[in-house]
N, C-alpha and C positions, 0 to 999 in steps of 0.2 A: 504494500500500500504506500502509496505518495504519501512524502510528508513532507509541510510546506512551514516556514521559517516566520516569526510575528514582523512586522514591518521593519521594528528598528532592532533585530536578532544581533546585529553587527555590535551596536553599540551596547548592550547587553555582555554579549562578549567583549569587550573591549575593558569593561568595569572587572569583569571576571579576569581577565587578562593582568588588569592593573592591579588587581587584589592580590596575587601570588609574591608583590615586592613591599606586601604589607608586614612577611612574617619576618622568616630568617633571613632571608635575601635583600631585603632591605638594605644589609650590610655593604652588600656588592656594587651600590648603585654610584656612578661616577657624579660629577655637580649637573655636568648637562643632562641624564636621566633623569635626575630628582627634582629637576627645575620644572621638565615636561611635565612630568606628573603632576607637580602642584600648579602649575596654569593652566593645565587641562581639567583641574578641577574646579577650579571657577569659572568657566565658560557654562552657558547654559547650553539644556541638551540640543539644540540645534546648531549650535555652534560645534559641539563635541560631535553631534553624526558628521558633519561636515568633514572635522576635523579625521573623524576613523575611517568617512568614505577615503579618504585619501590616504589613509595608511594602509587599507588592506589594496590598493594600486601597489603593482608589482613594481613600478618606479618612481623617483622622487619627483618627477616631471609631470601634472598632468594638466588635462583638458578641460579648465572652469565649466564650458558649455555642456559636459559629459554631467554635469553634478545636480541639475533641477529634479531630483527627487521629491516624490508626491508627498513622501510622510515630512520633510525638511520645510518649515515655513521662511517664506524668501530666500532662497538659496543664494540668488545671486549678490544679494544684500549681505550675507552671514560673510561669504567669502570677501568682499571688501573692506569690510571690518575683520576680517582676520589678517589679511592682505597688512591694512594698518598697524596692527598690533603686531607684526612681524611674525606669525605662522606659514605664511607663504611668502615668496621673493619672484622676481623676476629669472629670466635665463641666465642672466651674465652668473647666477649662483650655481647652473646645474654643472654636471658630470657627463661630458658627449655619450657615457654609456648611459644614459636615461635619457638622454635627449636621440640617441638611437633606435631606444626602446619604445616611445611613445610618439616620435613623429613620424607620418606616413613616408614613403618615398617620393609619391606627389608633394607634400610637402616639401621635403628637404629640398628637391630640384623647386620648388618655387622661392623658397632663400636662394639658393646658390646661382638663378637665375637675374637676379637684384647683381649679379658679382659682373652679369656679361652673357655672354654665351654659353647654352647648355647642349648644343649640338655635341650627340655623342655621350651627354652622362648618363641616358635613359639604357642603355646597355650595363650600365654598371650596377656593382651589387649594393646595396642599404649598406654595407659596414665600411666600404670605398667611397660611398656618398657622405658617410657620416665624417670618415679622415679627410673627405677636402673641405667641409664645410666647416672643421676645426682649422685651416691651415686660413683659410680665409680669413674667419672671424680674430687668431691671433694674430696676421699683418692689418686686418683694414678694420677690424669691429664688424656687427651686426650691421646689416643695410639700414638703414635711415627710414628706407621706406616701406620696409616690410612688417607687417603687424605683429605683435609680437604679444597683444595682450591676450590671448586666450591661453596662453600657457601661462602656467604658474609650477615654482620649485618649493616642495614641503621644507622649511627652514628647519625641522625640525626631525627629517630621516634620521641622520646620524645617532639622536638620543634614541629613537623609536630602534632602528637596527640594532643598536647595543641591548637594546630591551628584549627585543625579540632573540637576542642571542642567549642574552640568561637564564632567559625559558626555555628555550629550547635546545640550546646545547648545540646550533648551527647556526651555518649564516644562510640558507636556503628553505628551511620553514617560514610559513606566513602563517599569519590568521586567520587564513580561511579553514584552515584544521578546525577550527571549534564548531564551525558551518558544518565540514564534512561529520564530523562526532554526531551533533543534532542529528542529522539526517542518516545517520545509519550507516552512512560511505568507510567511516574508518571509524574502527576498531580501537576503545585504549583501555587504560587498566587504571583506571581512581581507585582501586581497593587494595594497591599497595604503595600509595602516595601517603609521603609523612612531609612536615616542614621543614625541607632540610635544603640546605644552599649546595649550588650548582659547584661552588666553588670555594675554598676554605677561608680566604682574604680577599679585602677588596683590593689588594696589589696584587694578588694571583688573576683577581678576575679582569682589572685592567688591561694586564700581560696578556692573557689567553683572549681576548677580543685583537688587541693590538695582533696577533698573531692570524688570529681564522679572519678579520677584515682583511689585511691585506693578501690574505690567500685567497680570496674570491675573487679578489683585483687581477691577481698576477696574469690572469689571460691576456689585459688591455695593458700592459706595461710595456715600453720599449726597452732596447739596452739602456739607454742611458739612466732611464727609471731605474732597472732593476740593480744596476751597479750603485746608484745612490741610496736604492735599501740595503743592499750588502754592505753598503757602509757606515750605516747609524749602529748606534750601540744595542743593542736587543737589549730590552726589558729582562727581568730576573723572573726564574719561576719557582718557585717554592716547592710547591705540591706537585703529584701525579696529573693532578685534574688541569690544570693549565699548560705542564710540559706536552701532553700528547697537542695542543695548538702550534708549540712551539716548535716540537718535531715537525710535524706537518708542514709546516710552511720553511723552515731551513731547510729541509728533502726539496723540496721540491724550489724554493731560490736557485739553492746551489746548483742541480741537472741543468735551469736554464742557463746560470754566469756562467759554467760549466765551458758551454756550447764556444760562447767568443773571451772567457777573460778563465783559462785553467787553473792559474795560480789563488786568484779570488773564489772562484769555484771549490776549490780542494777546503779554502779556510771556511767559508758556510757550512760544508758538508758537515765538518772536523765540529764543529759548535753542535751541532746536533747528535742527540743519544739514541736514536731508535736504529735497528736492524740495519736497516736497511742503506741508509745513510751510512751505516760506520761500513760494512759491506763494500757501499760505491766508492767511497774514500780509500779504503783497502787496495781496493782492485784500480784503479786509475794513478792512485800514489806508488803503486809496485810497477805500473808505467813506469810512470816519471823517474824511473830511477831509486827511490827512496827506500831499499830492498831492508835495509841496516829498522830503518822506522817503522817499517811493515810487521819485518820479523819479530819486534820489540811489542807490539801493539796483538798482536793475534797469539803471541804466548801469553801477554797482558790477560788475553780474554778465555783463552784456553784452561788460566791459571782460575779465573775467577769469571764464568760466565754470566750476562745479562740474563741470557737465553737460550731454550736449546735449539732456537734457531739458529742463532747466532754461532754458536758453539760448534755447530755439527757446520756451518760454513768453512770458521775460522780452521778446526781440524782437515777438512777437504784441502782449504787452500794451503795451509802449511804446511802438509804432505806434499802435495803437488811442487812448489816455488823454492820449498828448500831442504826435500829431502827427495826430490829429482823423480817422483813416485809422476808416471806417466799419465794416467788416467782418473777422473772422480771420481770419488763414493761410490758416486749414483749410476756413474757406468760400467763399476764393479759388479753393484747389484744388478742391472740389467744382462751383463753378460752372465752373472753368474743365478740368472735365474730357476728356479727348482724346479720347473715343470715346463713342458711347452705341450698346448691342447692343439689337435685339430679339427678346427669346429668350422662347418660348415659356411662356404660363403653368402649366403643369402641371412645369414647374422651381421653383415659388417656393420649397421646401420644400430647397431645395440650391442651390443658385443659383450655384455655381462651377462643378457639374456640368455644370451647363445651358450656361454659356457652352463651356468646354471642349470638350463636347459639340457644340455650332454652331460652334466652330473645325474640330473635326475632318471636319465634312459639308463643309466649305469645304476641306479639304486643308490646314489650318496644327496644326503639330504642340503640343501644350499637356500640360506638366506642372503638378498640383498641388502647391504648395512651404510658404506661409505661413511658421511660422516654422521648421516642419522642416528644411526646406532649410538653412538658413546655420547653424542648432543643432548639426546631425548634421555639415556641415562644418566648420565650428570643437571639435567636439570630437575628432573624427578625425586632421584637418590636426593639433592640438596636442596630442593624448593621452598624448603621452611628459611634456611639462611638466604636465598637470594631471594625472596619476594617477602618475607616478613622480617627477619633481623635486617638483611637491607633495605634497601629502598629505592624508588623509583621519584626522581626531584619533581616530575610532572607526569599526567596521568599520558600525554603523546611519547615519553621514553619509551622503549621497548630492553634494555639492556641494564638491569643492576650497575650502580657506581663502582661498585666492586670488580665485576668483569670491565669496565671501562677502564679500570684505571690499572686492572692487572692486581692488584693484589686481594683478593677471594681470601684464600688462605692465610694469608697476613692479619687480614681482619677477624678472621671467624672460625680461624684456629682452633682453640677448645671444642666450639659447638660442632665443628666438623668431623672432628675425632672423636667427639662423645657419640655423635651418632652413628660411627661405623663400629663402635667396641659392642654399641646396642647392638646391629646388624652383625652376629657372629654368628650366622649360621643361613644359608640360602634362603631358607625358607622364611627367614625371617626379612630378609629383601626383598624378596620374591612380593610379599607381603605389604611389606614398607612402598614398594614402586606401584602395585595395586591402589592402595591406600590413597595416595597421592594424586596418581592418574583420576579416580573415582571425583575425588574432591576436587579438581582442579581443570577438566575437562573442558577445550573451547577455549581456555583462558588465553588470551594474547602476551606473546614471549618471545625471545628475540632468539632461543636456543633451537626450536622444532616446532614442526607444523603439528597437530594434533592430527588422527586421523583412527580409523578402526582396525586399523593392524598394526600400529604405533608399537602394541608390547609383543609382540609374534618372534621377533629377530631378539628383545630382551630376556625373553623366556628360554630360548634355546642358549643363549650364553652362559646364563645362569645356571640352567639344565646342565653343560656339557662343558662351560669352563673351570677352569680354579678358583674362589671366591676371594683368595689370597692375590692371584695376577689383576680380576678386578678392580680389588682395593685400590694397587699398586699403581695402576695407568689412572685411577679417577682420583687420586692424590695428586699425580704430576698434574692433572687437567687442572684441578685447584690452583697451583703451585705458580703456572704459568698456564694460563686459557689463551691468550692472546698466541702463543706457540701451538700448543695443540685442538685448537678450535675446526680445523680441518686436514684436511689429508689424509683422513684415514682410506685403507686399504676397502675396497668393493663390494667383495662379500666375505662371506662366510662358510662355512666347508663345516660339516660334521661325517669326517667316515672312518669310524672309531678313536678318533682323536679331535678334538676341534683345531681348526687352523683359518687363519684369514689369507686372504688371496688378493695382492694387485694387479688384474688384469690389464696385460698391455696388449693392443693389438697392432700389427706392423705399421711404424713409425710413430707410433705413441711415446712420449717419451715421463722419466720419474722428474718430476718436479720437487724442490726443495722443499716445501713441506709435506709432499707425501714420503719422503727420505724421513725427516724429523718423525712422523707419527708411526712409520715403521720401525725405527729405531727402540722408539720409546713403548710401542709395543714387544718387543721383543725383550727390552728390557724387563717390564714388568714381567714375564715367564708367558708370552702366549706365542706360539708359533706363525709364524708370518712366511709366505710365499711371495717371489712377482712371479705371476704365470704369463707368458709368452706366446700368444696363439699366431696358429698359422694357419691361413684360408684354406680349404679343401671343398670338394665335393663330400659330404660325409653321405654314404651313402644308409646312415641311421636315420639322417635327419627327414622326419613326416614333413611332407607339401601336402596342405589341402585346398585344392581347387575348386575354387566358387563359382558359382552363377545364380543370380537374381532375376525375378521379373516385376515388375513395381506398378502401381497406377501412373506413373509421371515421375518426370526429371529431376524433383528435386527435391531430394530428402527431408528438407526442413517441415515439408508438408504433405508429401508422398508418401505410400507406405509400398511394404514387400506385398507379392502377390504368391510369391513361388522362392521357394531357394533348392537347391540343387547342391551337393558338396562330394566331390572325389580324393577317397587321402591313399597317397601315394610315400610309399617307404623302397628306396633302393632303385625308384623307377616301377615298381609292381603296384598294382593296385590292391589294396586292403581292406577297404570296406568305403561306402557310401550312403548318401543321407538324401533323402528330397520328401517334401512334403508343399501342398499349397496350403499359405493361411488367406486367412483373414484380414482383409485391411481395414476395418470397420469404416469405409470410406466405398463410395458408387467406383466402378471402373470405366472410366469412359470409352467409348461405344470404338474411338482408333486404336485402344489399346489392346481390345478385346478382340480387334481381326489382324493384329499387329502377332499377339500370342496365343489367341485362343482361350484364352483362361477370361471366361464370366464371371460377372456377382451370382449365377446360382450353382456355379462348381465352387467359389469359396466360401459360399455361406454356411456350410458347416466344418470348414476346416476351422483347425487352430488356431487360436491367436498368435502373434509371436512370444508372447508373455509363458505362452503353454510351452515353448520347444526353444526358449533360451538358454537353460541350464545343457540340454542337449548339444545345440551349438558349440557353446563355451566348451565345453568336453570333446568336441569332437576337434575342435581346432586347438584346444591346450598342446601348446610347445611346438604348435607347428607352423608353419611359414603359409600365410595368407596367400593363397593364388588365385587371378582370376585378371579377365579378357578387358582392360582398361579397369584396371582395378581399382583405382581411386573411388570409380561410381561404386562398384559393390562392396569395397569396404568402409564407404562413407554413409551406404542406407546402414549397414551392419550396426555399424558402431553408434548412432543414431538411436535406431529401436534400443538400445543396449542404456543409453542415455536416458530416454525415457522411462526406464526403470530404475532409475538411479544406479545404473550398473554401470562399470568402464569398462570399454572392449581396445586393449591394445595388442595386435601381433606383430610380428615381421610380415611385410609385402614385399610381394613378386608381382613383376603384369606382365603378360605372357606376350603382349603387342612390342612391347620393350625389346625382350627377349629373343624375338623371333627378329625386330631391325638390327639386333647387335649379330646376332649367328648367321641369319639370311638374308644381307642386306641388300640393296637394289630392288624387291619383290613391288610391282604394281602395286598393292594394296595390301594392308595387312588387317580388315575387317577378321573376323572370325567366319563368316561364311567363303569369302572369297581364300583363303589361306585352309580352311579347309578342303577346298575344291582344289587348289593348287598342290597337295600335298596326299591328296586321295583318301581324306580320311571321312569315315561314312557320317551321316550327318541324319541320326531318328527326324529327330523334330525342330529344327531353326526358332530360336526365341521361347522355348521351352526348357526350363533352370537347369537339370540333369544332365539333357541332351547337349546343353552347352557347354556343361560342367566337362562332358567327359572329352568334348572337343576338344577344349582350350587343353585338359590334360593329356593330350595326345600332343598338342604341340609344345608343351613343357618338356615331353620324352624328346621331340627334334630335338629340342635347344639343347637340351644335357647331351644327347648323340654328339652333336655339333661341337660341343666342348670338349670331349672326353678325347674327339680326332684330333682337335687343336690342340689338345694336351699334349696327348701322343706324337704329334710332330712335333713338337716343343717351341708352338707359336702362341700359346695362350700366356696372356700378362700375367 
């Protein structure tokens, strides 16, 4: 059901907005914040919608004419009186990226045609429009003649951005979240909001704006800009909660000075404490020559790691640079992979499935995990300290101050530990992760999606791992989240032993944090694989070839008439399915001399409701085929929707197939490719009859491959 918003919704929010810098955060607020606030509270409320219509505009530039709002009494009156009081300025105040943002391009060429001639700028883009219209107005000013008064710049962005920063914890949230909340659009969580500041000082929270402001900039900065912020003094940061600003924006300065000024480049980096940065520094300064500072710097970390990101780099590279060791880690473990599968080429397009899938014809049981698996356990396992001993500073977070700032386990130590000495015994987990789930279901969280198979893959670890190696890997996760928050390994493997498995398939390659959480798996005591697959024909793997016959084209409002299903193991046929339903819908009168099939032959078939489960069963694990296959497996998965069911397999389309193997062929319809290939044809446009067509040219196509194999012309 529509739900519709009270006239002045905006400014309602805005008060609620302003209310959050009443408690603790108050602290945080700079002299221009707290100035806004209190003149915004003397304005009467038409003055103040005025004032909020223009703050929830995504630029500080707008359009006076845009703002005659019916519930606002004199609009244009309020704004001239604001205009005086100094709430609004003219242009010579804005930022050409808001005067970007809010003038048309007709616009800007009708300024820059006040300059002269505009032959030729109607080709150019809006952000080339916008750089000469700045190039202009600094040698010659604004034209004289050109109107200028419909625009107006919010004099007062800067305190509002800083506001919207300490709420929100970015520089890209607006207000209109509180809009989307109303209305059901998004999702937050008020029931673990407590009064708690964003940030620990107001010189922390100074610093950390001063840092995520000018990282929004950095896109419109030229060199000469960006060399004159590499050389101001950075602010101090005190705390976690403002360094990760800091980081953020010296990472990313330094890659750009990087580019034209190395020397200045190297010392930004060097200023900065995250990963990644000390990494780039590493690796560019072992350029440079500086082999003596490198080596001194990556024992430094080696001796006393940040991270085991960091750590398991630092080790690689110092192997590598100064003990002459040829190859990575990571392409140790690639070569020295434990297993290589050959799992059927019509899996490439999934390729987890696929192995999965050839565990299961083989009888070993296999869950999909990656990093859901240990995300949705550690948030489960710990739910009570991340959503009720911590906290969430606004009900729009999604992510515990703890997991932000990296120290979980720092902070909540005792309770962490107390509650896994309670949990000494599976079932008492088992139990504990139930518990949780039951209670907490649906709730919005920044760890894992909720879903009804969410504890399927938790149950089976539990079941068949060590509750000691457990422990072990959901300790480090505390310890450092920010490191092992992902990359974990694929799936899961139970075939009398449990083992995880990172499936690569050719030219996939181990990325650095899926190296870290394999590592730190293995450490904790659980066995870990990279498995290596390599394309084949398997000829285990089931194809089941489809055919459909529908009222009409188009699934959203079509339905099936007829399905028809051939499943094929090795190339042989194995068993087959067809039946006509029901489309509880008239067939019209072309489609009924088209296939034959009337409203009084399906009126007492089946529903598809009645012969879904059968479907689902007959195509489990096997590779979807059929004669333009998008159409039949787009009605499929449809009906399948409609029941709130998901229908995903692998596809094959045999029209594909037949231009890859048979190429040049006039026509590759199904009737004509049948007639071209002599293969018999019961009934044209009848679901079976076609089924078994199309799997008759599935057998060319595999023929066709097996000879190109055999001449050893196939890629």
């Amino acid at each position: 059901m529509r739900k519709d918003l009270p006239p002045r919704y905006y400014l309602t929010h805005f008060h609620e907005f302003l209310a959050f810098f009443e408690g603790a955060s108050s602290a945080l607020l700079s002299e221009s914040a707290a100035d806004f606030i209190q003149r915004f509270k003397t304005l009467d409320d038409d003055k103040q919608c005025i004032v909020v219509r223009a703050a929830n505009r995504k630029y500080a530039v707008i359009d006076r004419t845009q703002f005659n709002y019916a519930e606002i009494n004199y609009p244009q009156q309020q704004i001239d009186w604001l205009v005086a009081q100094g709430w609004f300025g003219d242009l010579t105040h804005a930022s050409f990226n808001d005067i970007a943002g809010v003038l048309t391009k007709e616009a800007l060429l009708a300024i820059l045609s006040e300059y002269g001639s505009v032959q030729g700028l109607a080709s150019l883009t809006k952000p080339k429009l916008v750089a000469l219209l700045s190039e202009h107005i600094n040698t010659r000013g604004w034209p004289e003649s050109f109107s200028l008064e419909n625009y107006l710049v919010c004099l007062f962005d800067e305190a509002l951005r800083f506001l919207l920063f300490i709420y929100f914890g970015n520089t890209k949230s607006r207000l209109n979240q509180f809009s989307m909340r109303d209305l059901g659009v998004m999702r937050t969580r008020s029931d673990s909001v407590t009064d708690t500041a964003r940030f620990e000082s107001n010189s922390d929270a100074q610093a950390a704006w001063f840092y995520a402001n000018h990282y929004s900039q950095l896109a419109f900065y030229n060199d000469d800009r960006l060399l004159e912020l590499a050389g101001v003094k950075f602010p101090q940061t005190e705390e976690v909660s403002a360094s990760f600003y800091r980081d953020q924006l010296l990472y990313a300065l330094g890659l750009k000075v990087l580019a034209f000024d190395k020397e200045k480049g190297l010392e930004v980096l060097q200023l900065a404490q995250s990963d990644k940065a000390k990494e780039k520094w590493l690796r560019e300064s072992y350029k440079d020559g500086k082999e003596d500072e490198v080596r001194h710097e990556l024992e430094s970390i080696i001796d006393n790691p940040q991270s085991d990101t960091l750590l398991a780099f630092a080790e690689d590279f110092y192997a590598r640079k100064y003990h002459k060791k040829r190859t990575s880690t990571v392409t140790d473990m690639l070569r020295n992979a434990s297993r290589t599968l050959n799992i059927d080429v019509s899996q490439n397009q999934q390729v987890e499935r696929g192995v999965l899938a050839h565990y299961a014809r083989n009888g070993i049981e296999g869950w999909r995990t990656e990093n859901r698996l240990w995300r949705s356990l550690f948030g489960l396992t710990f739910w009570k300290q991340l959503y009720e001993e911590d906290t969430l500073v606004t009900e729009f977070d999604r992510r515990p101050l703890s997991l932000k700032q990296n120290n979980f386990y720092a902070k909540f130590e005792s309770s962490i530990e107390g509650l896994l000495d309670e949990l000494d015994s599976k079932e008492k987990l088992r139990f504990h992760i139930h518990k949780m789930a039951t209670a907490h279901y649906g709730k919005v969280n920044s760890l894992f999606m909720w879903s009804s198979h969410l504890l399927t893959p938790i149950e089976a670890l539990i079941e068949h791992g060590s509750l000691s190696a457990i422990y072990s890997l959901l300790r480090m996760m505390c310890k450092d989240f920010e490191s092992l928050r992902d990359g974990f390994p694929d799936i899961m493997v139970f075939d009398g032993a449990l083992r995880f498995e990172e499936v690569k398939a050719p030219g996939d390659q181990l990325r650095r944090n899926q190296l870290v959480s394999i590592q730190r798996l293995q450490q904790a005591g659980f066995d870990v694989a990279v498995t290596t697959v390599k394309w084949v024909r398997d000829p285990a793997q089931p194809y089941v070839v489809v055919d459909i016959e529908t009222t009409g084209g188009n699934n959203s409002y079509n339905r099936i008439t007829e399905i028809g299903m051939v499943k094929l193991v090795g190339g042989e046929e194995v068993d087959r399915f067809q039946t006509l339903l029901n489309p509880q819908r008239r067939i019209p009168s072309s489609i009924t001399r088209l296939t034959g099939i009337s409203d009084d032959m399906v009126a007492d078939a089946p529903l598809f409701a009645e012969v879904a489960e059968h479907i689902a069963t007959f195509t489990e694990d096997a590779v979807f085929v059929a004669h333009n296959v998008n159409f039949d497996y787009g009605f499929i998965k449809q009906e399948f929707a409609r029941l709130d069911q998901s229908f995903r397999r692998p596809k094959m389309c045999t029209v594909r197939e037949m231009r890859r193997t048979y190429p040049g062929l006039p026509s590759y319809s199904l009737a004509n490719l049948t007639k071209h290939f002599h293969i018999d044809m019961e009934q044209h446009h009848r679901a079976l009859s076609d089924a078994k067509a199309a799997a008759e040219l599935l057998k060319l196509a595999f023929e066709k491959d097996d000879e190109l194999t055999a001449a050893g012309d196939l890629a």
